[in-house]
TIVEX-258362 format. One record per residue (C-alpha): residue in one letter; x, y, z. Coordinates in steps of 0.05 Angstrom, whole numbers, padded with zeros to 5 digits, always signed. Layout:
N
AXYZ;...
***
This chain:
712
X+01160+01400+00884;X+01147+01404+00962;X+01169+01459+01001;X+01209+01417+01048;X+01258+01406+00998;X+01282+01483+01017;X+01288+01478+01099;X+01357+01499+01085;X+01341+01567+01067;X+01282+01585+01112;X+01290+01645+01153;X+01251+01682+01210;X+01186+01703+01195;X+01185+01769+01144;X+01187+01835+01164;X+01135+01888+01151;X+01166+01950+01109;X+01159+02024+01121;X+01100+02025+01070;X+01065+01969+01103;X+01089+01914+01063;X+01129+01857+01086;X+01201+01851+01069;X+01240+01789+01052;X+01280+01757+01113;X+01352+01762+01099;X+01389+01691+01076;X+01458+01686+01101;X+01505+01685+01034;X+01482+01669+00961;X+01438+01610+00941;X+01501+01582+00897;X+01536+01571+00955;X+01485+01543+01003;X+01518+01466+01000;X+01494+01462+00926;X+01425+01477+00925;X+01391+01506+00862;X+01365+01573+00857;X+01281+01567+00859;X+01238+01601+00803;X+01165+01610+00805;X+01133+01612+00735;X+01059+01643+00733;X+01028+01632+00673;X+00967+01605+00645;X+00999+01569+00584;X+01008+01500+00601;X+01055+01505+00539;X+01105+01562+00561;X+01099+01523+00632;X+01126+01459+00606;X+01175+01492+00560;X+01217+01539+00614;X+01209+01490+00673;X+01254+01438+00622;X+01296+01486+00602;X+01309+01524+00667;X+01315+01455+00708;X+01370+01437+00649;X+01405+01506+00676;X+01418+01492+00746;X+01349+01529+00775;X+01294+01487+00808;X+01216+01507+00785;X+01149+01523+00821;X+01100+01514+00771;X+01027+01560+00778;X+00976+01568+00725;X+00940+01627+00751;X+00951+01687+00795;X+00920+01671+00850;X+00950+01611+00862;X+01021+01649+00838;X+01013+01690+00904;X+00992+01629+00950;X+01072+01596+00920;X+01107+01656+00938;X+01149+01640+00998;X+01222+01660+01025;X+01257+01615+00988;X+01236+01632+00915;X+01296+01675+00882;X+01254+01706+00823;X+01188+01701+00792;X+01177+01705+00724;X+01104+01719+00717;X+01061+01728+00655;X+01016+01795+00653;X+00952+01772+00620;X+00922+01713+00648;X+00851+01691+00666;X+00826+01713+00733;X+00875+01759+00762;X+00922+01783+00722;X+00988+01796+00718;X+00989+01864+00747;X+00945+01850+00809;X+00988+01791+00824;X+01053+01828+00821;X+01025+01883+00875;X+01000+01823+00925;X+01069+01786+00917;X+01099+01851+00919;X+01062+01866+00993;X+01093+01800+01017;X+01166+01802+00988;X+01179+01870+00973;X+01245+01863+00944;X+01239+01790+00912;X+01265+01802+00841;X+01199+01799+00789;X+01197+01790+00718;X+01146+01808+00667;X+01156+01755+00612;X+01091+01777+00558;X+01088+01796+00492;X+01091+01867+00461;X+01027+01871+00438;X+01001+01853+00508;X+01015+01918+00537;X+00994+01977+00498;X+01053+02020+00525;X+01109+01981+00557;X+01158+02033+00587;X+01101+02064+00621;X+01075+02007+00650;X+01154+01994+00672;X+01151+02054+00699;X+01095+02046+00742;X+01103+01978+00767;X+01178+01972+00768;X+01193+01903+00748;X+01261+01876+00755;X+01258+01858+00675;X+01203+01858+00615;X+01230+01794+00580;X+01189+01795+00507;X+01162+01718+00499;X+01173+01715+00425;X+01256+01738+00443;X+01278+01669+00462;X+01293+01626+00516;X+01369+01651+00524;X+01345+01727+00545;X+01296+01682+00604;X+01355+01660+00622;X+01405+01716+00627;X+01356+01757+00658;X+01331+01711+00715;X+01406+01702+00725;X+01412+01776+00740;X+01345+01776+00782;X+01381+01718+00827;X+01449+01755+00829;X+01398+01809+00849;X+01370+01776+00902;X+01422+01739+00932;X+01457+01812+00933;X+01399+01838+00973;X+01399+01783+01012;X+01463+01793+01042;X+01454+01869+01056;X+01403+01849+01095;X+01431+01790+01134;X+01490+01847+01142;X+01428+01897+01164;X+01409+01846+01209;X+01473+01834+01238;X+01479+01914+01258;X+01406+01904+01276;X+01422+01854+01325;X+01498+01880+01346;X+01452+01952+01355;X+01407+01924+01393;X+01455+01885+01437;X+01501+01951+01442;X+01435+01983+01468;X+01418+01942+01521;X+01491+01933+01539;X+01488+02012+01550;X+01428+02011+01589;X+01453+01960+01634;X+01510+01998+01645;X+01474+02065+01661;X+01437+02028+01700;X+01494+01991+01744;X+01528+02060+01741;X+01457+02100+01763;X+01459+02039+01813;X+01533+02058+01833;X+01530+02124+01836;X+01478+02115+01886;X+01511+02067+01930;X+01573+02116+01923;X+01523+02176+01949;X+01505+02126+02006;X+01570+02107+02029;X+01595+02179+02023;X+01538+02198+02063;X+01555+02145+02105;X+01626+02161+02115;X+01612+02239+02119;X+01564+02217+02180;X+01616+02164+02211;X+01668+02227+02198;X+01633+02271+02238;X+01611+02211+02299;X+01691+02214+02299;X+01696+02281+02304;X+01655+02289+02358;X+01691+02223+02392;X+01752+02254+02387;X+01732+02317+02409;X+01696+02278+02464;X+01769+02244+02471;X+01803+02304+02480;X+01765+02328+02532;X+01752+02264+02571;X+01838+02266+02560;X+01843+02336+02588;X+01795+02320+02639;X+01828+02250+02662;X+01896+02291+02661;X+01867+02344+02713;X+01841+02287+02759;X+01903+02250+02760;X+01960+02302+02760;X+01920+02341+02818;X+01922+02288+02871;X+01994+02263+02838;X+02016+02327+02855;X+02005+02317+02925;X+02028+02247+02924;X+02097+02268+02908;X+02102+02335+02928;X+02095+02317+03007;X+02126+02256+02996;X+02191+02301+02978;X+02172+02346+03036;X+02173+02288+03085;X+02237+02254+03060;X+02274+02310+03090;X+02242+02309+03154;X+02240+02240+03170;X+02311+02215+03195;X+02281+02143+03210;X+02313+02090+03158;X+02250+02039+03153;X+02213+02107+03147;X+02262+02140+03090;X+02248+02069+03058;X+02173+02079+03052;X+02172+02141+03032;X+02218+02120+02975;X+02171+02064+02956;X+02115+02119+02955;X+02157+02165+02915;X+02174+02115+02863;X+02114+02097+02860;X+02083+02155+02849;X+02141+02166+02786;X+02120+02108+02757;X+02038+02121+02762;X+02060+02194+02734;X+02109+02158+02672;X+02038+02116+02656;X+01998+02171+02657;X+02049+02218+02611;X+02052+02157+02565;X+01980+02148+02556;X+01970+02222+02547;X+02023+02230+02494;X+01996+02164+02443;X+01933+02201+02450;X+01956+02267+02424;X+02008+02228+02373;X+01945+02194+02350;X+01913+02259+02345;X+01969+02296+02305;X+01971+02341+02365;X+02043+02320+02379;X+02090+02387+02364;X+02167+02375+02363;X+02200+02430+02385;X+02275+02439+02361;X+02322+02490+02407;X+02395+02487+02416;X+02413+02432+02468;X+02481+02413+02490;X+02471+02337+02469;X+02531+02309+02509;X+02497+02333+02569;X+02443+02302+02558;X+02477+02245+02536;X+02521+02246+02602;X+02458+02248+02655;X+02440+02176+02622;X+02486+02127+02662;X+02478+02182+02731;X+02399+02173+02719;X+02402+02098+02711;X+02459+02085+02760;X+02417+02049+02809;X+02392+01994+02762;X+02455+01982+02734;X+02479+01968+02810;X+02430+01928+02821;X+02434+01884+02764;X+02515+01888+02769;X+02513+01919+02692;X+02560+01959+02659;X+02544+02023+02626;X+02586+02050+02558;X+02583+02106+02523;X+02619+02116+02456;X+02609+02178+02428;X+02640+02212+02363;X+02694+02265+02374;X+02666+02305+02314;X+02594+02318+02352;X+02588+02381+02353;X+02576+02412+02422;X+02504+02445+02407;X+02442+02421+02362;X+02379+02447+02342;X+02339+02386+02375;X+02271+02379+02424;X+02310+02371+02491;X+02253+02332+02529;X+02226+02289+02469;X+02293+02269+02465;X+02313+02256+02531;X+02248+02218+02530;X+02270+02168+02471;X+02337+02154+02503;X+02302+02137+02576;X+02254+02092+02551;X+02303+02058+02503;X+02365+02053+02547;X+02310+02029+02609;X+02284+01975+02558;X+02358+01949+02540;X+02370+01956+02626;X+02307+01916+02636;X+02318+01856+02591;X+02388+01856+02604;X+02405+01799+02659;X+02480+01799+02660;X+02533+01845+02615;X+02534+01910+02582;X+02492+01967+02566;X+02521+02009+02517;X+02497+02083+02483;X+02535+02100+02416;X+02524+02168+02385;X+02559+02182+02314;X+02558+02238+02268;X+02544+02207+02196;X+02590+02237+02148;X+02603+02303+02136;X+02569+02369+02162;X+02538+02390+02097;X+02509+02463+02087;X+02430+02476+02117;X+02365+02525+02101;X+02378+02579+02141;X+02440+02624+02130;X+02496+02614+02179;X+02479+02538+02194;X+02499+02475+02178;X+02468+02400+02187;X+02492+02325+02201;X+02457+02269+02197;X+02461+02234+02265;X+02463+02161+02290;X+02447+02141+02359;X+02446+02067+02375;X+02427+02031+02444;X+02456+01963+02445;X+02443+01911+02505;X+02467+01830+02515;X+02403+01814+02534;X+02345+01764+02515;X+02340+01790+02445;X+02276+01788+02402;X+02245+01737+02356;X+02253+01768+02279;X+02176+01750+02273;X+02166+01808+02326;X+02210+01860+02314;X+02164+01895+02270;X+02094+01881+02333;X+02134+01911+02384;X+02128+01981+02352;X+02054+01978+02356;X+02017+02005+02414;X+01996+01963+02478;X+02041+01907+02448;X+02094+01873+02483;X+02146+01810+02467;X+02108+01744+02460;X+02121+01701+02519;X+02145+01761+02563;X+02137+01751+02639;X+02093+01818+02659;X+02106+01803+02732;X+02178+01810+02719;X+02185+01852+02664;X+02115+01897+02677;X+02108+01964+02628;X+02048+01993+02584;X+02074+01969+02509;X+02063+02038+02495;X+02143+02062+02502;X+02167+02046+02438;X+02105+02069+02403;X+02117+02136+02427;X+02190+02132+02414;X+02182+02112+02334;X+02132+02170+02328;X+02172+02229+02362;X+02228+02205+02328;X+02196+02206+02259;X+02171+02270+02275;X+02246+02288+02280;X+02259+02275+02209;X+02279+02209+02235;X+02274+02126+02237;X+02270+02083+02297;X+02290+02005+02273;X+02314+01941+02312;X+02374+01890+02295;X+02367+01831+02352;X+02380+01761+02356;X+02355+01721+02414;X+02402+01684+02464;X+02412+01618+02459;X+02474+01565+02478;X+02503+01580+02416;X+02487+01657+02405;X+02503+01714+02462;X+02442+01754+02438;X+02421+01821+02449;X+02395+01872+02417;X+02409+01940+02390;X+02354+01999+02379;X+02377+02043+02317;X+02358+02114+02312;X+02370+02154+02250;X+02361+02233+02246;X+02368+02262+02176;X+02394+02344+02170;X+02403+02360+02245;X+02412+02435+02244;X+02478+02460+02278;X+02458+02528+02298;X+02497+02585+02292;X+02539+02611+02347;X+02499+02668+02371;X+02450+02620+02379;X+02478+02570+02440;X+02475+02638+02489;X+02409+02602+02503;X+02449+02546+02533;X+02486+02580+02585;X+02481+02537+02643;X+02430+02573+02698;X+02460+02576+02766;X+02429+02517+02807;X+02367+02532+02854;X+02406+02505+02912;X+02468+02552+02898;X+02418+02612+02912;X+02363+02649+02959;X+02298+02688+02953;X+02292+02744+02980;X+02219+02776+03014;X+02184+02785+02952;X+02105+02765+02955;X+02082+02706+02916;X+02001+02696+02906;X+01990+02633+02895;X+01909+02610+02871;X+01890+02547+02878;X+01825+02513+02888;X+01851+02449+02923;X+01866+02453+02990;X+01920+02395+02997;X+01956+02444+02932;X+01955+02507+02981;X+01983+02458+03040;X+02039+02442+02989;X+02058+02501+02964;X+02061+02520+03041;X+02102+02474+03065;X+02153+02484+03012;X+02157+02571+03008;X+02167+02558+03086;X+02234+02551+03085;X+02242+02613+03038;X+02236+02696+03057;X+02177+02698+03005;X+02119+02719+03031;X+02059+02675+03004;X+01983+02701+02996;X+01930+02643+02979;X+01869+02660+02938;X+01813+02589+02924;X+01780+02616+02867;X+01793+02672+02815;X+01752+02724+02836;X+01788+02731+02901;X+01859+02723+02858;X+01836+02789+02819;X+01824+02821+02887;X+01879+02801+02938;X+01932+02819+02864;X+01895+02890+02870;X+01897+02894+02941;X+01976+02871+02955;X+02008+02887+02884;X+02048+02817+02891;X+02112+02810+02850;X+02099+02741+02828;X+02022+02709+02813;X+02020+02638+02804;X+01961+02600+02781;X+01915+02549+02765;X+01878+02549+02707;X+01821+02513+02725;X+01790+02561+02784;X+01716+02567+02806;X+01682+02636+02786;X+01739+02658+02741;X+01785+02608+02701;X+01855+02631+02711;X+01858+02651+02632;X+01808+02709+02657;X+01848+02721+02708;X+01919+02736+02666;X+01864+02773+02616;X+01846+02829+02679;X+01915+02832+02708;X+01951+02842+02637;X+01897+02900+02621;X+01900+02943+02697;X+01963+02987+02681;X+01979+02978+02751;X+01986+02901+02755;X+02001+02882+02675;X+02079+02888+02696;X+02067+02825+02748;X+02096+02766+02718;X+02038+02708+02723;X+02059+02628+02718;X+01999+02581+02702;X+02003+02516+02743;X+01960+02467+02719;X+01945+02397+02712;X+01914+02400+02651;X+01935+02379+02572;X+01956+02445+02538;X+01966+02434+02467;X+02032+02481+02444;X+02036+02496+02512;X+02098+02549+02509;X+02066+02582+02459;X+01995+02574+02477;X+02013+02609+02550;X+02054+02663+02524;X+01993+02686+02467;X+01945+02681+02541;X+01991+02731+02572;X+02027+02685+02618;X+02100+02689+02632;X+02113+02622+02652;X+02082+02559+02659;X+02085+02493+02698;X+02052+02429+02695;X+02029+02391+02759;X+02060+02347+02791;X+02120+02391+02793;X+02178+02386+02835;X+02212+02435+02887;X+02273+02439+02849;X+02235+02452+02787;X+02183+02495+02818;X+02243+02543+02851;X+02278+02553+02778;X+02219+02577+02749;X+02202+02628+02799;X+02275+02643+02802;X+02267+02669+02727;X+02224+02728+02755;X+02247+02738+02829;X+02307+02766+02860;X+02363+02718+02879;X+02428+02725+02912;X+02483+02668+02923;X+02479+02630+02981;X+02535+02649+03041;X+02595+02593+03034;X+02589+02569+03094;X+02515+02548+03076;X+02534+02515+03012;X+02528+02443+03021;X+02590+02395+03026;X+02610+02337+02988;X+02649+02311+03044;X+02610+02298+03110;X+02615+02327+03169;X+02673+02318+03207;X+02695+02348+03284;X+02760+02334+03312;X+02757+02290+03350;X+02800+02288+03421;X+02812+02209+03420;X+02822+02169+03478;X+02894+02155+03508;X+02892+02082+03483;X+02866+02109+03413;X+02926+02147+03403;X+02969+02080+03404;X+02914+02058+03342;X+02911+02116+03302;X+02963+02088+03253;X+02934+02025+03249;X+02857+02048+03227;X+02898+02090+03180;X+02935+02041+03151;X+02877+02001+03153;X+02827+02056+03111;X+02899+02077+03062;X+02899+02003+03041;X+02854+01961+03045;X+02790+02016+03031;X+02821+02066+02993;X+02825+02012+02923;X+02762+01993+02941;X+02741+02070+02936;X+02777+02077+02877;X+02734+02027+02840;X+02670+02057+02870;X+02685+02122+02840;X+02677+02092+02765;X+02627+02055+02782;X+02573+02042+02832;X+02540+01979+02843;X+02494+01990+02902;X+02508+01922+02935;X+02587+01939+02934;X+02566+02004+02964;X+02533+01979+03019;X+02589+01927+03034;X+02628+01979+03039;X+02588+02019+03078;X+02584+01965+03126;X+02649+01942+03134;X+02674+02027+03142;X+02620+02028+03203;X+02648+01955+03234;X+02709+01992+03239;X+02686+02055+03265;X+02659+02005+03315;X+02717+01965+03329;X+02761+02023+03341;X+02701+02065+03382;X+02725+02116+03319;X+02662+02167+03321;X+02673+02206+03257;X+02681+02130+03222;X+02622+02106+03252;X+02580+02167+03229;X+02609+02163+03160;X+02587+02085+03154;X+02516+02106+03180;X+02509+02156+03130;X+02531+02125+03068;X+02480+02066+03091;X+02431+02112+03104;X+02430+02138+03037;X+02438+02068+03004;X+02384+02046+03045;X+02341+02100+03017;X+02363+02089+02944;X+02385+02170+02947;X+02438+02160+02890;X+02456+02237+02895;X+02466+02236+02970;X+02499+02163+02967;X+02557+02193+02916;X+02565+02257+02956;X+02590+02215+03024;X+02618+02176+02978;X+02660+02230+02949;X+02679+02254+03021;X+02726+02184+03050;X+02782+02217+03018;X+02775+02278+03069;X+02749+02229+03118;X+02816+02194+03109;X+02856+02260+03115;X+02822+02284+03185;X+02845+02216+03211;X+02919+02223+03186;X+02918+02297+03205;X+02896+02276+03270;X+02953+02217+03280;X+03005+02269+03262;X+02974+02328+03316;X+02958+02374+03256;
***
């Protein structure tokens, strides 16, 4: 029989065992049900006989035969695909026991039967014992116990087989699992070191940023110092000159400088507060405000671009607002300006309209003795309106409308960025509803701003509100002011505007000589610049606060520089007060005022809402006009001047203006004439104040006249 006959159950190559000897390859399942292939016996014995007779009989029971006459040839048969061997022990050459132990080294657990005769072995169970045989099968006990017994020995086998095709299996699913798990601790030794590189990485691009933004902060404080000290110049002579030049074309480019100037100063404050929002540096800080005031200086503020546009300005605001909430004052202020000058600016013809609503009901707050309201301000405009697709982009910094015509429209993009964060600092949302204009839709758009629990404080609170009597209403009186600064145009300025006080003003350039002109003159005011040569002005403060002779001096810093917290920052320094450069004379005088004497100013040095009127002794042939001009002003200017009052468009202003002055003209009427001139002047000059103040006055202007026709 050839050994090709049994590719079907060949295996890899055998195994050695843990004694040495090689161990059968496993088979996968029994040989019964191997697609019908017979079980394979090899028969070593040296009987021709006993050869002839079991390879008949086992070949009529379903078992294919290897035939071998001798042991040595017995051990060349064995192979893998042999199920049993029945082997004979005495045989010529090598016997039955030598060829069991060299099959044995080869196939360690291939099932082998002794099939001899008693009398061959001269003590059976010992030699059992110390070979162990699968089975001693006695020749002379008949061919049916051959049978039954290589039966078992396959059953054996084909058992032992399948452990080990099962021992392989975990072999093989082991050894998989173990190189699975060495890859992996190898991709995660591999990932743990990228992670260690990355976090070194970001721990070093942490600290580069660190350093930039410190780097930031101080190119930021620095920038702010270089541009607020010459700004302060800008517009503080600029205001000086206004009231000293009585030229109109020269009152008109001072006003261009002036505005100007406002708007370089708006850019700077807006670049300086996205860096300190982008910082987190941005503190909101909530005191009781009177909100309709606030709300009230809007249309006064804006009143010159509405005129000029020919807009009209509405407020609508909710009866139920209570008079005083806990709010930031100027962070607020700041929202509405930029959002109600947005809605002004990309409005072309209509309405600009501010709506303020309490949501709901009060509802109890966190501290005892308050309550809150949730609060809805909305600033609504019939203007271009806003693609949807942008509504969300023109939030973002430096961004601005698609399409939008910067010569006309101009701006930074940095507004309402500013405006979203302070007002989610509030506790707040900033959102948009707008459609854009087109033949069949008006347009417009309407900026939405929610605040969530705005506290009402409690009444003992809102004494911080009192109104403070205005710096015009009042005079200093000789108290001495020393004033350290290291730029000379800042000393010039400060000069030209304590001159027409009774203070008494000492100079000082650097800090050193502050500390010794404050010892020298004990000066009831000290105000400062923090940035001095030889001694900063927060050394300064430091000295005067510790001499028990001067730490009673109150001491403003005035500075150009970005103070974080500055209120609180100044007062932990020791300062009393402080003010940020450019600052204005008005402002200027009510800080000072919160540390100097005052007294009211005399009546008849209290300025006048009407103008200035002398009675006049009119010509002969005047007297004959008199109630003509007056008839004249009573009806066909006073409706006009009744519509001014509400409100002001600039061009109707001047029309009126002009056409008060023709008749002063006409009728050689002085106090008429002077009255057009002035009202022009100030419209000329864009000096809304002054412009409604002579406005205010044609009612008494009228009255002289009539006064005059009737000899009073």
């Amino acid at each position: 029989m050839n050994n090709d006959d049994f590719d079907i159950f060949r295996q890899p190559a055998p195994s050695r065992s843990r004694n040495g000897a090689e161990s059968h390859p496993s088979r996968n399942g029994s040989r019964a049900s191997t697609n019908g292939q017979k079980p394979l016996i090899l028969i070593i014995d040296d009987d021709p006989t006993v050869r002839d007779m079991l390879s008949v009989a086992l070949q009529n029971k379903q078992f294919e035969v290897l035939l071998c006459e001798n042991g040595e040839k017995g051990v060349r048969k064995a192979n893998d695909q042999i199920s049993a061997v029945l082997l004979d022990i005495k045989m010529y050459g090598m016997d039955g026991f030598q060829t069991f132990k060299e099959i044995k080294e080869k196939f360690s657990h291939l099932p082998i039967i002794f099939h001899s005769a008693y009398q061959d072995l001269k003590d059976p169970y010992e030699i059992m014992n110390k070979y162990k045989p699968f089975a001693y099968v006695n020749k002379g006990k008949g061919f049916k116990e051959v049978y039954d017994t290589l039966v078992s020995a396959v059953d054996y086998y084909q058992q032992i087989l399948a452990n080990y095709h099962l021992v392989n299996q975990l072999t093989i699913a082991q050894t998989e699992l173990t190189e699975i798990n060495r890859t992996l601790e190898q991709k995660v030794d591999q990932r743990t070191r990228d992670l260690q590189a990355v976090n070194e990485q970001l721990k070093t691009a942490k600290e580069k940023a660190e350093v930039a933004n410190q780097t930031k902060s101080e190119f930021i404080a620095n920038m702010s110092h270089e541009l607020r000290t010459p700004m302060n110049a800008v517009l503080g002579f600029s205001e000086l000159l206004d009231s000293l030049v009585s030229d109109t074309k020269q009152k008109e480019y001072l006003q261009a400088i002036r505005t100007g100037g406002q708007s370089l100063l708006t850019l700077i404050n807006d670049i300086l507060d996205m860096s300190k929002i982008e910082a987190g540096r941005m503190e909101i800080q909530a005191k009781p405000i009177h909100l309709r005031r606030l709300i009230d200086e809007i249309p006064t503020i804006f009143s010159l671009k509405l005129s000029e546009k020919n807009l009209a300005f509405h407020t609508e605001v909710d009866h139920r607002l209570p008079e005083i909430l806990n709010l930031d004052e100027t962070r607020m202020r700041q929202v509405l300006f930029n959002l109600v000058g947005n809605a002004i600016k990309f409005t072309e013809a209509g309405h600009v309209k501010l709506i303020v609503q309490q949501e709901g009901e009060p509802h109890p707050g966190v501290e005892p003795a308050t309550s809150e309201i949730d609060l809805y301000i909305g600033v609504e405009d019939t203007g271009v309106g806003i693609p949807e697709s942008q509504q969300q982009e023109i939030f973002e910094a430096f961004h601005q409308q698609k399409g939008q015509d910067f010569s006309k429209y101009g701006g930074t993009g940095l507004g309402l960025t500013i405006s979203k964060r302070l007002i989610e600092q509030m506790n707040g949302t900033l959102t948009l509803k707008s459609e854009v204009k087109s033949e069949t839709n008006p347009g417009g758009s309407t900026f939405e701003i929610h605040l969530e629990q705005v506290v009402i404080p409690a009444i003992r609170e809102s004494t911080e509100m009192e109104a403070q009597p205005a710096t015009e209403a009042v005079e200093f009186g000789s108290d001495t002011i020393l004033l350290a600064d290291d730029i000379e145009s800042n000393r010039k300025l400060m000069v030209e505007i304590f001159q027409s006080t009774s203070l008494n003003l000492i100079l000082a350039q650097d800090g050193q000589e502050a500390w010794m002109l404050a010892k020298e003159h004990l000066p009831d005011l000290v105000l400062i610049d923090l940035k001095l040569p030889i001694m900063d002005g927060y050394e300064v403060v430091k000295l005067l606060k510790a001499d028990e002779h001067l730490k009673q001096i109150p001491v403003i810093a005035f500075s150009a520089s970005i103070i974080e917290n500055e209120q609180i920052v100044m007062k932990q320094k020791g300062f009393n007060g402080y003010l940020r450069k450019p600052v204005s004379k008005q402002e200027l005088f009510r800080e000072i005022g919160r540390f100097l004497e005052t007294h009211p100013v005399r009546n008849n040095e209290l300025p006048k809402d009407e103008p200035s009127l002398t009675k006049e002794e009119p010509p002969t042939h005047l007297l004959n006009q008199l109630p003509e001009i007056v008839a004249k002003l009573d009806q066909d200017f006073m409706p006009r001047w009744e519509k001014l009052l509400k409100i002001q468009p600039i061009k109707e202003v001047k029309a009126f203006g002009q056409d008060i002055h023709t008749l002063g003209k006409h009728y050689e009427v002085k106090s008429i004439v002077e009255y057009g001139e002035e009202l022009l002047g100030h419209v000329n000059r864009f000096d809304i104040s002054s412009m409604r103040k002579t406005l205010n006055g044609f009612p008494q202007l009228l009255l002289s006249l009539k006064n005059l026709e009737s000899g009073d």
